[in-house]
C-alpha positions in Angstrom: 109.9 147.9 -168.4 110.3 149.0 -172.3 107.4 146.2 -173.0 105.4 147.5 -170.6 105.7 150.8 -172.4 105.1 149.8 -175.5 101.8 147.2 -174.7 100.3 150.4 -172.4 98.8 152.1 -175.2 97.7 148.8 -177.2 96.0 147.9 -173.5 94.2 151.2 -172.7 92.2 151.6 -176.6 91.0 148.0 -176.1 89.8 149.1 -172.7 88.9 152.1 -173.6 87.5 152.1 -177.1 85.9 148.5 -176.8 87.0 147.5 -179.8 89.5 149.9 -181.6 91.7 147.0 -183.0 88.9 145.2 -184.5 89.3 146.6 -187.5 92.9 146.3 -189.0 93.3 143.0 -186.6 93.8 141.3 -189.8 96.2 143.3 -191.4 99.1 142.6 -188.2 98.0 146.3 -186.7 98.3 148.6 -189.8 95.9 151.4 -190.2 92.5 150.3 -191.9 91.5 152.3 -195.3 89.2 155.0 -195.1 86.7 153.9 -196.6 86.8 151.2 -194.0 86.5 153.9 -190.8 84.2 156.4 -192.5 82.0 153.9 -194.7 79.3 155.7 -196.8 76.4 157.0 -195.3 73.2 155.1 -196.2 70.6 156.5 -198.1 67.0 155.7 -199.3 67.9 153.6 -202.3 71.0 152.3 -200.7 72.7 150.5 -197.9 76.3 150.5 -197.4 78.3 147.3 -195.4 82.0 147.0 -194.4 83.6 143.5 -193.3 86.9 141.7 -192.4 87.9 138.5 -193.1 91.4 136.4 -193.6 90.0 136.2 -197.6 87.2 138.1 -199.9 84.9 135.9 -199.6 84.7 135.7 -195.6 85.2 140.0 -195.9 82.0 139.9 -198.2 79.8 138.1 -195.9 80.9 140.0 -192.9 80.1 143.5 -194.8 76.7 142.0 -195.5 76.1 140.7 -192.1 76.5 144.3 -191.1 74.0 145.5 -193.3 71.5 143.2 -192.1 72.9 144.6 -188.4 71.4 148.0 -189.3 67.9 146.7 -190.8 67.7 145.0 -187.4 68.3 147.8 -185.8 66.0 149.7 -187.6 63.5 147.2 -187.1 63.9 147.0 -183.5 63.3 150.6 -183.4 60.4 151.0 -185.0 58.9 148.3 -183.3 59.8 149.9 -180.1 58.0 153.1 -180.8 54.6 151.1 -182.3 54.4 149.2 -179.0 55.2 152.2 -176.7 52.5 154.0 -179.0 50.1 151.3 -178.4 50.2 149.9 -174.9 53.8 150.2 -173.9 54.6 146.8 -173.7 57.3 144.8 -175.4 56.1 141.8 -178.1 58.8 139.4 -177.3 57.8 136.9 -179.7 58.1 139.9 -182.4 61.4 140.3 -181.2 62.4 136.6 -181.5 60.5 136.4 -185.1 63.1 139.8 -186.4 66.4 138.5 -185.0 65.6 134.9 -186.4 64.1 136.0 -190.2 66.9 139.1 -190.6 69.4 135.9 -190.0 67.9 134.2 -192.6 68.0 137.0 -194.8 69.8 136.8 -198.3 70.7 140.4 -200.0 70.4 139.2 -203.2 71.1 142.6 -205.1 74.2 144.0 -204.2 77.8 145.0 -205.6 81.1 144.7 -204.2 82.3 148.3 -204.0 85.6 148.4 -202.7 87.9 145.8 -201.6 91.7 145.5 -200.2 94.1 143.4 -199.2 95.9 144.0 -196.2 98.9 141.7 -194.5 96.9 139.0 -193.2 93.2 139.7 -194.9 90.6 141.5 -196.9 87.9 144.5 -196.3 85.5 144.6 -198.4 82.8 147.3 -199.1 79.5 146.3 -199.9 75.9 147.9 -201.9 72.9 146.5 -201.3 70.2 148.1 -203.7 67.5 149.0 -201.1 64.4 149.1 -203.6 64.9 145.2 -204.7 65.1 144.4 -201.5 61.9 145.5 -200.8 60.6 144.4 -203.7 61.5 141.0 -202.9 59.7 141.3 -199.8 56.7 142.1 -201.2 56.3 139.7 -203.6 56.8 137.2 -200.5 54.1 138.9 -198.9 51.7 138.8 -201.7 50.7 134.9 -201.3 50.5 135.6 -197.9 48.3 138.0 -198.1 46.0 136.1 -200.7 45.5 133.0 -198.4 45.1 135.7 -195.0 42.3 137.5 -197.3 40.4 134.2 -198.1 40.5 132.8 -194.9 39.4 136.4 -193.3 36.5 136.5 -195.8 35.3 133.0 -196.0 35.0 133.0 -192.0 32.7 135.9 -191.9 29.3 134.0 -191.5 30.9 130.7 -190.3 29.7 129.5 -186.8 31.7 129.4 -183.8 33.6 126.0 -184.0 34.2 127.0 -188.0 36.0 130.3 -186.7 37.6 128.8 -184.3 39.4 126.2 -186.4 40.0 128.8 -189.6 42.0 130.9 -187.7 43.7 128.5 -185.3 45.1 127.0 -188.8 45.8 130.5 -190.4 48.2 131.8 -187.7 51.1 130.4 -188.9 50.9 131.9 -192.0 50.3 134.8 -189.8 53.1 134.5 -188.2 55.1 134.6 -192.0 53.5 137.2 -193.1 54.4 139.6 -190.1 57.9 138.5 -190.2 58.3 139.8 -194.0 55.8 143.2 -192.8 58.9 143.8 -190.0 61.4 143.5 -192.2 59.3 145.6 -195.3 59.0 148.1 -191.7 63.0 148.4 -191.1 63.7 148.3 -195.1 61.1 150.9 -196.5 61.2 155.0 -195.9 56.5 154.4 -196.5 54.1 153.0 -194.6 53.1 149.9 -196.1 55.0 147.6 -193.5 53.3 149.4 -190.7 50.1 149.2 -192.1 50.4 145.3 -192.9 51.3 144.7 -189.0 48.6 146.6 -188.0 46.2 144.7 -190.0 48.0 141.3 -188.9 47.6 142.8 -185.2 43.3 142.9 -185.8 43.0 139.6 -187.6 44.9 137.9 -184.3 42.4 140.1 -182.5 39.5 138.1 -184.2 41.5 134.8 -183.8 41.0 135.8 -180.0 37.5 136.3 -180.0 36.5 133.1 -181.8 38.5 131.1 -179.3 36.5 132.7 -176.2 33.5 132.7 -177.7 33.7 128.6 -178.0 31.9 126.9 -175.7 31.9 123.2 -175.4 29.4 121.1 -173.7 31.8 118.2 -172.0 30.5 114.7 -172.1 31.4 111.5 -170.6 29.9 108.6 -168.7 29.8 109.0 -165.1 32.7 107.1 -163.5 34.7 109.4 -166.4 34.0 112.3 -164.8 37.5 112.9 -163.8 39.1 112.5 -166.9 36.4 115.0 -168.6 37.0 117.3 -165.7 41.3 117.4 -167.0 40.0 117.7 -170.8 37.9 120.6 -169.8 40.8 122.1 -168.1 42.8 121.7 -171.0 40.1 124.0 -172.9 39.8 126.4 -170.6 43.7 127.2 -170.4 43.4 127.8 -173.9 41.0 130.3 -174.0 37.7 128.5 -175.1 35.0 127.5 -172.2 34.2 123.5 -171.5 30.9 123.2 -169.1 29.4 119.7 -168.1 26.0 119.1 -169.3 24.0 116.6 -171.2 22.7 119.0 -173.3 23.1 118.1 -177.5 22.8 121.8 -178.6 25.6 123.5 -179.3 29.3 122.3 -179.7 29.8 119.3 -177.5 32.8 117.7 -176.7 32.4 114.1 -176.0 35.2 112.4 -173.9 34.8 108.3 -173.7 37.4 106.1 -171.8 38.6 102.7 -171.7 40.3 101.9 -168.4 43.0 99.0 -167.6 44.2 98.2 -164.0 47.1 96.0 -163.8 49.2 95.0 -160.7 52.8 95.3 -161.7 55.7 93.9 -159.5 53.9 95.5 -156.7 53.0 98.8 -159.0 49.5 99.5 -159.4 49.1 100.5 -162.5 46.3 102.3 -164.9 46.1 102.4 -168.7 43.9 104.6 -170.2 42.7 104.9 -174.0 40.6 108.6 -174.3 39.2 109.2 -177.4 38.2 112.8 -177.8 35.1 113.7 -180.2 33.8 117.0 -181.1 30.2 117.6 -182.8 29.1 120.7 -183.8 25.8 122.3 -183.1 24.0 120.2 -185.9 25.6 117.1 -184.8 28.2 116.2 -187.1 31.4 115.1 -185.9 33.8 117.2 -187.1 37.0 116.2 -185.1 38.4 113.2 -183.2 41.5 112.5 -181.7 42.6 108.9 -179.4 45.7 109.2 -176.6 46.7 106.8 -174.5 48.3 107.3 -171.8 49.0 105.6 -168.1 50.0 105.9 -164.8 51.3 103.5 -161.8 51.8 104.3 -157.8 52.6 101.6 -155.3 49.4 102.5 -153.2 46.1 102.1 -154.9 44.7 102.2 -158.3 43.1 105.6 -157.5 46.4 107.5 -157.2 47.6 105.3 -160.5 44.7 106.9 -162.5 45.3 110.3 -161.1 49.0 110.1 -162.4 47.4 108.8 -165.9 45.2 111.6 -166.4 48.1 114.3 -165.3 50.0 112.1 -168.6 47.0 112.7 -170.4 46.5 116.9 -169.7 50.7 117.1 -169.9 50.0 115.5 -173.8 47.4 117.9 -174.4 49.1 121.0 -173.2 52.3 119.9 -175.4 50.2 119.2 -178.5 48.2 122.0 -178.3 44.4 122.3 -178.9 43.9 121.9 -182.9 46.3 118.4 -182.3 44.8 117.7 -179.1 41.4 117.9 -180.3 41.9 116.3 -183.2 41.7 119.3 -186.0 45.3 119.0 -187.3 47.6 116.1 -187.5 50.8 115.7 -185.2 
């Protein structure tokens, strides 16, 4: 009965509290320092970071981890009360893009302000120097913003297709240069994070409009109908518009086949080689792309190429349409 009494206590603040021994677990149950309860408030030039760990090094890493706890935090936050502001739903791929660049993030301007050795470990009490760090930021976002402004600018007067293309290729710089705005957002006490997003939030506005304002006209020989009919799918899913026609003007989408029928070990099977070619409204070809793909069914040849071109739209959907099409390399 005298354990009993003396785990009770031990029991109920881990219950209770949800973590009350987390702090001083290292040090076989002794009281933590001060410092290490009551850690420094942060300020605008300043963050403050406590961590644990069996040796100083381990402690140090933990008490920056911490700090890069609270900029996600403040992050998330601030993100929260933009999008309820704006149309009150949540950006989940925003969320995603924080939690996986704050993980990546090295404080590389910090001191080591306290640290103590307790019976099985180390705390250790860290500064991280708040204006570097957003200085660092920006001097990420500065290239950034010089290929975003360039792209922006020269796409002004291009034509549909050319729009199209530009800013297909320029979201993934997008997408870097609103990961270093949302963490300039949670880091800075200004606006200039904010203001970056929001910007970043109109140019992906305009990569919107080019791709719905694409029209293709799809072209194929008659008994490749079907397989034009998938491609045009394919465009449609993505935003842009595909119509059959044998008009030349305009963008048109040409979509030329080379069939195979083979009669496997009872399989009927269907080979086919697509080659995908886009012209643009003065007739130059300005993208082309080849997949082959196939298909088998123990009935008929008919249900083989059916199963083919399903290969053929699953490859497109996974490849996207600047691969797909032909505008970017695999």
């Amino acid at each position: 009965m005298r354990k009993l009494f003396i785990r009770l206590p031990a029991l109920l603040c881990a219950l209770a509290l949800g973590g009350c021994l987390s702090m001083g677990s290292l040090t076989g149950g002794g009281a933590a320092p001060k410092w290490v309860l009551n850690p420094p408030e942060d300020t605008g030039s300043e963050w403050y970071g406590v961590g644990e760990g069996p040796d100083r090094e381990t402690a140090r890493r933990a008490a920056l981890k911490d700090v890069a706890t609270k900029l996600r935090v403040s992050i998330s936050g601030k993100l929260e009360s933009q999008i309820t502001e704006s149309n009150g739903k949540v950006d989940r791929q925003a969320r995603s893009r924080v939690s996986e660049e704050v993980s990546r993030t090295e404080f590389r301007n910090f001191n080591v302000e306290k640290t103590e050795e307790g019976g099985k470990g180390f705390y250790v009490l860290v500064k991280v120097d708040r204006p570097s760090f957003v200085g660092d930021i920006r001097s990420k976002l500065e290239p950034l913003d010089t290929e975003i402004d360039g792209t922006v600018s020269s796409l002004e007067k291009a034509s549909s297709l050319e729009r199209f293309i530009g800013y297909r290729r320029l979201l993934p710089t997008l997408d870097k240069a609103s990961a270093q705005a949302e963490l300039l957002l949670g880091a800075e006490n200004g606006g200039t994070g904010n203001a970056k997003l929001k910007r970043y939030a109109a140019i992906r506005q305009s990569a919107d409009e080019a791709r719905t304002g694409l029209v293709f006209k799809l072209q194929s020989a008659a008994q490749d109908a079907d397989v034009a009919s998938a491609v045009g799918t394919f465009a449609n899913e993505n935003g842009m518009r595909a119509e059959s026609g044998a008009s030349n003007t305009g963008n048109v989408l040409a979509v030329k086949v080379v069939s195979r029928e083979d009669d496997i070990q009872g399989f009927k099977t269907v080979k086919l080689n697509v080659n995908l070619n886009v012209r643009d409204d003065k007739g130059r070809s300005v993208a082309s792309r080849d997949h082959e793909v196939s298909g088998s069914s123990r009935y008929d040849y008919k249900a083989a190429r059916q199963n083919a071109i399903e290969d053929l739209l699953k490859v497109l959907r996974d490849e996207g349409p600047l691969v797909g099409l032909g505008f970017a390399k695999s």
